[in-house]
C-alpha angles and dihedrals in degrees: 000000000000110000131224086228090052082050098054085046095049092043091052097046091046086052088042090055091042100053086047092051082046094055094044096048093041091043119005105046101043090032114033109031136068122180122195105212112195130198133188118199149147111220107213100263094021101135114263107256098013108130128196136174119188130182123204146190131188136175115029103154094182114217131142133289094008104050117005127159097270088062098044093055084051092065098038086057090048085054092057092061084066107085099241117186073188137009121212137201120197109183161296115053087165121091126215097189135120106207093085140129097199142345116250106224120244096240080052112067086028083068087047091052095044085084101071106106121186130162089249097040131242119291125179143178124212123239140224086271099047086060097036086059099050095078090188097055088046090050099040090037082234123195098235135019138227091265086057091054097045092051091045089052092061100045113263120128113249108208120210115175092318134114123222125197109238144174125044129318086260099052113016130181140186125227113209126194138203134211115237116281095216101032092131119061123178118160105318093333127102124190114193123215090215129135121176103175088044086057096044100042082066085067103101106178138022099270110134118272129220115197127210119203132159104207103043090211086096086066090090088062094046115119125231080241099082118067105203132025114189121193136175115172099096099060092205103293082299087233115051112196095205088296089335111106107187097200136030124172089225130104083219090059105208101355091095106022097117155337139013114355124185115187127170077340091311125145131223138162124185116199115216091218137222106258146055138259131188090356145028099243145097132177129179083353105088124193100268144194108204115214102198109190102199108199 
């Protein structure tokens, strides 16, 4: 027979699980902890004996106290150890959300993120809350946002929509990015400024192409022709159930929530970023840098 007093005990050990699994997911996890999460692959077409490591971040969304710019030159400094031939950054250093104790200006954790050095330089793309945060771009349905501006004053190259050679004489690359997908955001609707034949059609060779894209749903209208898609946007799902990720932020639900995607000998790998959106909590979806080794 089962005891009132089993019951109360019961009861009490479920709550206290419950409250630790609270605090780790609400300050541990999204505060305390970094992965570095490393892939090796060959892309088909990529050229015999290039090698290429790149090292990419994604996510940021700087905001006090989460995420603000001391701790984003921290791990910037921690990516430099990593040995980068090129550092990426794939999004979103704004942040949208409301528990928040302050907001961390644009030109600050630019500053924090001018310290990235790599062989092959820094490139970014911007993300969906990059532009959602920039009112004026939003009202005068502007080309390009605050967080564009911040990055291009310390040096790193914003891409929007443009393609850029890369790498040495001997083994070139492109490097390809995309506009956002959701810049525009009016209601529920969102309009993207992304063209992705536009972007492509700048390649002029067949040198290998990395493509840089926030949201990874334009993964399904990605050519062969490009070895390499990375993506940020989904973090993982932010909370992961044991496998089960309640929310992401994708029409395609978990198809591209994370990892490594292959897809018709495609490639695709989703970050799970370093920051936070909506709320302040992560479980099983730690912050993460990605190491990618291509060859």
């Amino acid at each position: 027979m089962i005891t009132r007093r089993a019951l109360l005990k019961t009861a009490a050990t479920m709550a206290a699980g419950l409250v630790s699994l609270g605090a780790y997911a609400g300050g541990i996890e999204p505060l305390a902890r970094l992965s570095t999460t490393r892939y090796r692959i060959t892309p088909p077409g990529w050229p015999a004996g290039q090698r290429l490591r790149i090292v990419a971040l994604a996510d940021f969304h700087a905001c006090e106290p989460w995420m603000p710019a001391e701790r984003i030159a921290k791990i910037c400094d921690y990516a430099n150890t990593l040995g980068g031939d090129i550092i990426l950054l794939l999004g979103d250093y704004m942040s949208g959300m409301k528990l928040v104790t302050g907001v961390v200006p644009p030109e600050d954790w630019a500053r924090a993120l001018s310290g990235l050095k790599a062989t092959y330089g820094v490139h970014a793309i911007c993300g969906n809350h990059d532009w959602w945060q920039d009112p004026e771009a939003q009202r005068l349905r502007l080309k390009e946002t605050v967080a564009h501006r911040a990055l291009r004053a310390v040096g790193i190259h914003v891409h929007s929509n443009d393609a850029v050679k890369s790498g040495s004489a001997e083994q070139p690359f492109w490097i390809a990015g995309l506009e956002d997908q959701w810049a525009y955001l009016q209601g529920r609707r969102r309009t993207g400024l992304d063209d992705l034949g536009g972007t492509l059609a700048q390649v002029t060779d067949d040198a290998p192409v990395i493509l840089l894209a926030h949201e990874p749903d334009i993964f399904t209208s990605v050519p062969d022709r490009v070895a390499l898609t990375l993506s940020g946007h989904t973090h993982g799902g932010q909370v992961n159930l044991f496998g089960w990720r309640p929310a992401v932020p994708s029409r395609y639900g978990e198809r591209f929530a994370y990892g490594h995607v292959v897809e018709d000998n495609r490639n695709l790998i989703v970050s799970g970023g370093l920051g936070c959106s909506i709320a302040p909590v992560r479980f099983m979806s730690p912050p993460e840098v990605v190491v990618i080794e291509l060859g």
